[in-house]
C-alpha positions as CSV (number, residue, x, y, z in Angstrom):
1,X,-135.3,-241.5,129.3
2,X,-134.1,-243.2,126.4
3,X,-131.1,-243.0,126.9
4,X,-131.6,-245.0,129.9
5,X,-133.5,-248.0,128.3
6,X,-130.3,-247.8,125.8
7,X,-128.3,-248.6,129.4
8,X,-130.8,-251.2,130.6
9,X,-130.4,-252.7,127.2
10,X,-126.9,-253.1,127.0
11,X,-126.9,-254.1,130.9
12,X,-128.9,-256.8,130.3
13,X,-127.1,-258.4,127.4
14,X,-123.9,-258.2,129.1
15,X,-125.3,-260.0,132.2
16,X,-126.9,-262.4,130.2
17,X,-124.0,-263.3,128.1
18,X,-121.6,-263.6,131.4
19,X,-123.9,-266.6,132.3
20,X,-124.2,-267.7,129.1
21,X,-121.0,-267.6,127.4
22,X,-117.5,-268.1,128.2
23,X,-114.7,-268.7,125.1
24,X,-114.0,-272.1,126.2
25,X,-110.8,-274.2,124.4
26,X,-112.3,-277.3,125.2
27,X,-115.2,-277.5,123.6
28,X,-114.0,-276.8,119.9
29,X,-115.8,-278.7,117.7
30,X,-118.0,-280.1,119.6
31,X,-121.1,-277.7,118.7
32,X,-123.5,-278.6,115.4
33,X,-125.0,-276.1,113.2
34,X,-121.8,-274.5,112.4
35,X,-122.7,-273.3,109.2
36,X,-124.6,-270.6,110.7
37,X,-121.4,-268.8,111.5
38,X,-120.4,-268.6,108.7
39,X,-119.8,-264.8,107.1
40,X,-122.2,-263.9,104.1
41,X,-121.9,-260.4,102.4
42,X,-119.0,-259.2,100.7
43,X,-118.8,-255.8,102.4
44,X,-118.6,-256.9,106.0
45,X,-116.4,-260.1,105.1
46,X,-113.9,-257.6,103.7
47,X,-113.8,-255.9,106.8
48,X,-113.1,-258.9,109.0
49,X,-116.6,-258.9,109.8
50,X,-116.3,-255.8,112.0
51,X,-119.6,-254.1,111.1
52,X,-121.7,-255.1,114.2
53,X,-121.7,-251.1,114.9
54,X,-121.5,-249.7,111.5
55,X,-123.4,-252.2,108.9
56,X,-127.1,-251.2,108.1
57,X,-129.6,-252.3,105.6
58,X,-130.3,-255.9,104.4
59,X,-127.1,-257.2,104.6
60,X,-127.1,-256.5,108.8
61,X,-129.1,-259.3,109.1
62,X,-126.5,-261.7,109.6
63,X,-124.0,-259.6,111.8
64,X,-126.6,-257.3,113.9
65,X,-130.3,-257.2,112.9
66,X,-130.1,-253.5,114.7
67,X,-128.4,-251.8,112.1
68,X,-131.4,-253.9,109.4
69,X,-133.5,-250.5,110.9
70,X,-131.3,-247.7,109.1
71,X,-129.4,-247.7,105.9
72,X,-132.3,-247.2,103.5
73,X,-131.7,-243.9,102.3
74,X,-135.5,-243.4,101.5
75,X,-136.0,-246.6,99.6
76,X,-139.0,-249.3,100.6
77,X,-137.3,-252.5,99.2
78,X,-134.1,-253.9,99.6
79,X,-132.4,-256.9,98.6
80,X,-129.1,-259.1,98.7
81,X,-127.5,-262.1,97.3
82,X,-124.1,-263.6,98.2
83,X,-121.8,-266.4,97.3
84,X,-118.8,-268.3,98.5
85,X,-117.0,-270.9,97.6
86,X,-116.4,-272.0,101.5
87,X,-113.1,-274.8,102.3
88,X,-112.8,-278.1,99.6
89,X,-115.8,-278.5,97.3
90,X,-118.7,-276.6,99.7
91,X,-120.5,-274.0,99.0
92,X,-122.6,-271.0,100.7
93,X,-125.3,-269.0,98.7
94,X,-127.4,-266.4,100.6
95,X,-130.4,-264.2,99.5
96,X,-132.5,-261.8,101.7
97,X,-134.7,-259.0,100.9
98,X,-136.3,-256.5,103.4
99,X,-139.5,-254.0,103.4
100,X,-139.5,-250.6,104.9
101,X,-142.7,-250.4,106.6
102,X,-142.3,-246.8,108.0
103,X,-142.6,-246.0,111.5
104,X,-143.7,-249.2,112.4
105,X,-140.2,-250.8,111.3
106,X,-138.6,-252.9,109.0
107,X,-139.1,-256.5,108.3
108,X,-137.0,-259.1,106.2
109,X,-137.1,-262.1,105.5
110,X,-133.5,-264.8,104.4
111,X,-132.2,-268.0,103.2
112,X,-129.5,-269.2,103.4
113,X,-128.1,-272.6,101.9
114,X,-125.1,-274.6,102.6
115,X,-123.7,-277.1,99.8
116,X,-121.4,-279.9,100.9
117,X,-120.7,-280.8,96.9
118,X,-121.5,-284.7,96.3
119,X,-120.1,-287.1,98.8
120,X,-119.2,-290.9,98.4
121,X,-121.8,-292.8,100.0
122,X,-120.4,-296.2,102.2
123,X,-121.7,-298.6,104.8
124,X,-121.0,-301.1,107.4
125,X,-121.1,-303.5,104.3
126,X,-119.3,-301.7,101.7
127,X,-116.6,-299.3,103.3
128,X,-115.1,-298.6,99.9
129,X,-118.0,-297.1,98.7
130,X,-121.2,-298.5,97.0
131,X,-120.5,-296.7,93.9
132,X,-123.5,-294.0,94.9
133,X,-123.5,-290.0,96.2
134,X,-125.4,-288.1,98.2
135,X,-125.5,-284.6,99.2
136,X,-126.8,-283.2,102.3
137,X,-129.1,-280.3,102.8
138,X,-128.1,-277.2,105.3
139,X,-131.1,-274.4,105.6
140,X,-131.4,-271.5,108.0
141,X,-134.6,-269.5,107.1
142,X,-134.4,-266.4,108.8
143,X,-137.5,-263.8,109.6
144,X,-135.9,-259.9,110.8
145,X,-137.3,-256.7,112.7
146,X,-135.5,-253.8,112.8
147,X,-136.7,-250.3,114.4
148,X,-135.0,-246.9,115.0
149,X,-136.4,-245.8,118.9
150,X,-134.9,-242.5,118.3
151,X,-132.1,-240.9,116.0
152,X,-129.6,-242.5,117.8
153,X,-130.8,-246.1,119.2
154,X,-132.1,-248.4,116.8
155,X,-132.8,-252.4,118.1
156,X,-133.2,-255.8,116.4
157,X,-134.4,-259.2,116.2
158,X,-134.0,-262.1,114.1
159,X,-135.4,-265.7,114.3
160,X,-134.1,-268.6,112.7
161,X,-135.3,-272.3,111.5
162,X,-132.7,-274.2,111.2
163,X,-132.9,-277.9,109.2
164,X,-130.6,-280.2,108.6
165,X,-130.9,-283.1,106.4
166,X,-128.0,-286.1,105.1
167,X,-130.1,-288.6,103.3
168,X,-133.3,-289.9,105.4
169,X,-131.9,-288.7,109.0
170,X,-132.4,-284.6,109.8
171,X,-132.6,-282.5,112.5
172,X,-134.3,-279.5,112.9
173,X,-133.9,-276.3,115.5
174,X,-134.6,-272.6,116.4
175,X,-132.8,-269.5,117.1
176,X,-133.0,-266.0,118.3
177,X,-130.0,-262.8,117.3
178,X,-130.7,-259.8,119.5
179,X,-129.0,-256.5,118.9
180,X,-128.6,-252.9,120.0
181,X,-126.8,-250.0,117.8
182,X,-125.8,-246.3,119.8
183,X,-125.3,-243.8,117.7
184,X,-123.6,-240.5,119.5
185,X,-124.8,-238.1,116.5
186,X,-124.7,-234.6,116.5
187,X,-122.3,-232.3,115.2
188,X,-119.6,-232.6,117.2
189,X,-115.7,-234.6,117.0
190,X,-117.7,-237.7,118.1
191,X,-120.6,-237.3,115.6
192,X,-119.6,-240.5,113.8
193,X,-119.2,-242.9,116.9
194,X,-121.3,-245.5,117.0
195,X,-121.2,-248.8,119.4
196,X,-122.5,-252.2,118.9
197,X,-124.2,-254.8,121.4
198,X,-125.4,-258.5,120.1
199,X,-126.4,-262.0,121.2
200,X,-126.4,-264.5,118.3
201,X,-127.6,-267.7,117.8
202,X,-130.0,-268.2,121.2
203,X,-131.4,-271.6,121.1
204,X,-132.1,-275.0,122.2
205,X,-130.0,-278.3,121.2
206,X,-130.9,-280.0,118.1
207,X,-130.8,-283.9,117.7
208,X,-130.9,-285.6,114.4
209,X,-133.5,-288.3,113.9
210,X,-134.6,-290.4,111.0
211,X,-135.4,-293.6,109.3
212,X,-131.6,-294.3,108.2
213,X,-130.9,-294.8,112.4
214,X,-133.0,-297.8,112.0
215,X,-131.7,-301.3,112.1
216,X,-132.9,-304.6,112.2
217,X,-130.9,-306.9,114.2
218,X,-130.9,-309.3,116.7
219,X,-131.1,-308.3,120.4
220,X,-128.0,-309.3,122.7
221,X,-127.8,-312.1,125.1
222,X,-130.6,-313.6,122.9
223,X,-130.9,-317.7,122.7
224,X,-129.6,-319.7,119.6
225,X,-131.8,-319.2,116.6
226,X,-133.5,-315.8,117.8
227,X,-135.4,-313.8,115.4
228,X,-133.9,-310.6,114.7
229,X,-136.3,-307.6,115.5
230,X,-135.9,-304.0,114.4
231,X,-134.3,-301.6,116.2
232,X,-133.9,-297.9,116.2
233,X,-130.7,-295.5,117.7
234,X,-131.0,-292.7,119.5
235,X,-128.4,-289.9,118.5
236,X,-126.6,-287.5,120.9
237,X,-128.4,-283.9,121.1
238,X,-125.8,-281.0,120.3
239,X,-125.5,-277.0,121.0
240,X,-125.3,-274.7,118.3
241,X,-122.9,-272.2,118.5
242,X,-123.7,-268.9,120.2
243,X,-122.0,-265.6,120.5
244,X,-121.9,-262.4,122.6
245,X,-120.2,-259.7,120.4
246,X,-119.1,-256.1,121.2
247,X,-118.3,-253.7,118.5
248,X,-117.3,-250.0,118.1
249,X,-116.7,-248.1,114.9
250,X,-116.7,-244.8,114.0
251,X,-117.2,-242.6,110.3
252,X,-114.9,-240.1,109.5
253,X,-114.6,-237.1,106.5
254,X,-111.1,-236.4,105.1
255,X,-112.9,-233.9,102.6
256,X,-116.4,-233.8,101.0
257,X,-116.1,-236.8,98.2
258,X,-113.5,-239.0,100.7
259,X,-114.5,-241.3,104.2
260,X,-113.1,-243.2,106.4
261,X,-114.5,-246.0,108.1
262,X,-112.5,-247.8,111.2
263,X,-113.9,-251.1,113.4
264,X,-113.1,-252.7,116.0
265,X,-114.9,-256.1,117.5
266,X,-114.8,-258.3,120.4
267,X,-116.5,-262.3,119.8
268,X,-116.8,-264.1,122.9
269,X,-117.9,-267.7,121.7
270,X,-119.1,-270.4,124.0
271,X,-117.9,-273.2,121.5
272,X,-114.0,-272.0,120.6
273,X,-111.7,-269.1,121.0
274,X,-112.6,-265.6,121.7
275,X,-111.9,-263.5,118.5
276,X,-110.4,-260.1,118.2
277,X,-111.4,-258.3,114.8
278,X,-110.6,-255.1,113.1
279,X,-111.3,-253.6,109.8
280,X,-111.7,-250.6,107.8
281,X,-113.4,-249.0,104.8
282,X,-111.9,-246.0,102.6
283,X,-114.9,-244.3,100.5
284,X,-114.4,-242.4,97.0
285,X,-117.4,-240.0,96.6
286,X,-119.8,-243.5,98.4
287,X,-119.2,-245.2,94.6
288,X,-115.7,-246.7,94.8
289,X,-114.8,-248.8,98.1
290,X,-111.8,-250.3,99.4
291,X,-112.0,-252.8,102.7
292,X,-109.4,-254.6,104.6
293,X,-109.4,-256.5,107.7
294,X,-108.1,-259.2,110.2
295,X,-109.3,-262.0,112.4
296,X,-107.3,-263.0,115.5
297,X,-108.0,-265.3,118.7
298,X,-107.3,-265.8,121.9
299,X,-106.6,-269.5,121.7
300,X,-103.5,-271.0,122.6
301,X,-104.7,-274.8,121.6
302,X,-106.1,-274.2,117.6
303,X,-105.9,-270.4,115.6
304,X,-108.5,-269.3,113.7
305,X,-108.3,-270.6,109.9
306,X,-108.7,-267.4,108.4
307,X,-106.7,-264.2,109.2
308,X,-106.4,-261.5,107.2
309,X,-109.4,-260.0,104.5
310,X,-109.4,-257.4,101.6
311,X,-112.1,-256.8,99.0
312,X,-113.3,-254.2,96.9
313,X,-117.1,-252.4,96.0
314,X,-118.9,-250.6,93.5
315,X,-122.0,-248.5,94.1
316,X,-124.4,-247.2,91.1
317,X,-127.3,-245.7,90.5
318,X,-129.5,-246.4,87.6
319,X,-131.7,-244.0,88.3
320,X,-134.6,-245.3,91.2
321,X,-132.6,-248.9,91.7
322,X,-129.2,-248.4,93.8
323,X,-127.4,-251.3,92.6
324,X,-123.4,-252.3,94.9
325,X,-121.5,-255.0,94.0
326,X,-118.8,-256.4,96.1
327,X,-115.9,-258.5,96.3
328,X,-114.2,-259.8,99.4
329,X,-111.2,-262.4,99.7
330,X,-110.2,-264.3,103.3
331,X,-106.8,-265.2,103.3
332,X,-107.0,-269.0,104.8
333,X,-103.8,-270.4,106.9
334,X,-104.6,-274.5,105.9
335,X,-106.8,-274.1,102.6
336,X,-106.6,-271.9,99.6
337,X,-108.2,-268.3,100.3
338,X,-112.3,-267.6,99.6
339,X,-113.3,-266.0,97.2
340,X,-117.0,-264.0,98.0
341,X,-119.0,-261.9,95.6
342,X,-122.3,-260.4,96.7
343,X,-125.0,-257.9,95.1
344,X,-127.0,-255.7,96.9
345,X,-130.5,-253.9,95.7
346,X,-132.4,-250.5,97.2
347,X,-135.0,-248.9,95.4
């Protein structure tokens, strides 16, 4: 029986993301909110962000808040931080921590915060500057259930606010991530199969409003000598960006104290170029980690900046607090390469 809602689960994400999604060319660039895409967690950025099968724990929330529901090896409290220094001066810093609340599920709660560095600020009068900066504010707050159904079918959602702010104009909005993890299990060849459903980034359009879209001026077609009155513009609504992604890994033991990992990923994206991603992770007695992955598109009209990824990972105990640290570099095509580090708490 369970097996069947697994079915009518995946069914109905696929049917839902044909009418929602279609990687279309044309209309790169033209979504907002685009920092929501971006990859946090050094483990899965390594990989070429190929976990949507595989990753568990806190740092799941970003790529499938399915796997959020396994991963905690018998701890109650888990927690993650992650930085990158993203293209030119930004920035992306990214905390979450979740709760293990037993059979009722898990729950998490994230931040994360994009920095744009100090800009130049100018105006209609002063092009070349007025000699002042500004810095705008990107924040996606992020609230996360996770629950195993059986051994094998775990399920996860994940809402977002998501505000915007550049001086006194922002723009505010909502999302929804939806996933479904399969493992086959059992003791079996295929025991370390596991498949991947998810539909990111649900949500309406955002517009930006504010008291810098304000004017005073005076109204066309007016007589000689009219007074000007104030005025206020009206700014296009946008899409965010929204995904439908399929993923398939599977975990497999060259000898007691050695692992492989192997991923592979399908992104269908309703704003660019469908992306192709595979990635891998070798395991030394699950304390020393080595990842590598790559990125590829469909596109014939842009590539994707980034291609291939590497990074590295340490897990310790310190007896009742698991700490990992990770590394991950993205090899960029345009820019110089990012560099990512993350931490990662269970106890």
């Amino acid at each position: 029986m369970m097996k069947l809602r697994f079915v009518g689960i995946v069914c109905l994400l696929t049917m839902a993301s044909m009418q929602m999604f279609a990687g279309n060319e044309s209309k790169i660039g033209t979504a907002g909110a685009s920092e929501i895409l971006l990859p946090v967690g050094a483990r899965e950025t390594a990989m070429g962000g190929t976990g949507l099968a595989m990753m568990d724990g806190v740092e799941s929330i970003h790529w499938n808040p399915a796997g959020f529901a396994g991963g905690w090896d018998g701890s109650s409290v888990s927690a993650m931080f992650s930085h990158m220094d993203y293209l030119a001066t930004t920035k992306l810093d990214y905390a979450a921590i979740g709760l293990n609340l037993g059979d009722v599920g898990n729950i998490g709660l994230s931040l994360r915060s994009f920095s744009w560095g100090d800009i130049q600020e100018t105006t209609e009068d002063q092009p070349d500057g007025t000699g002042r900066t500004f810095s705008p504010s990107y924040l996606t707050l992020g609230l996360t259930y996770g629950k195993s159904l059986t051994d094998r079918i775990s399920i996860g959602f994940t809402g977002k606010f998501i505000s915007e702010t550049i001086l006194r104009t922002s723009a505010t909005g909502f999302a929804l991530d939806a996933g479904v993890i399969y493992k086959v299990g059992g003791a079996g060849p295929l025991s370390g199969l596991r498949f991947g459903v998810a539909l990111k980034n649900i949500g309406p359009n955002m517009q930006f409003s504010g008291d810098d879209l304000a004017r005073t001026a005076v109204p066309p077609n007016s007589a000689p000598g009219a007074v000007a009155v104030p005025m206020s513009f009206t700014s296009q609504s946008f899409e965010i960006p929204s995904s439908f992604e399929m993923g398939v890994g599977y975990d497999y033991k060259l000898e007691e104290d050695h692992r492989l990992s192997g991923n592979v990923q399908f992104n269908n994206m309703n704003f660019g170029s469908d992306q192709y991603r595979i990635g891998g992770e070798y395991s030394y007695k699950e304390i020393l980690f080595l990842r590598g992955g790559y990125v590829g598109t469909s596109g014939t009209t842009a590539q994707y900046v980034f291609g291939g990824t590497f990074g590295v990972g340490v897990n310790y105990d310190l007896g009742g607090i698991v700490v990992e640290a990770d590394y991950a570099y993205m090899a960029a095509r345009i820019f110089d390469g990012i560099n990512m580090f993350s931490l990662r708490f269970k106890m």
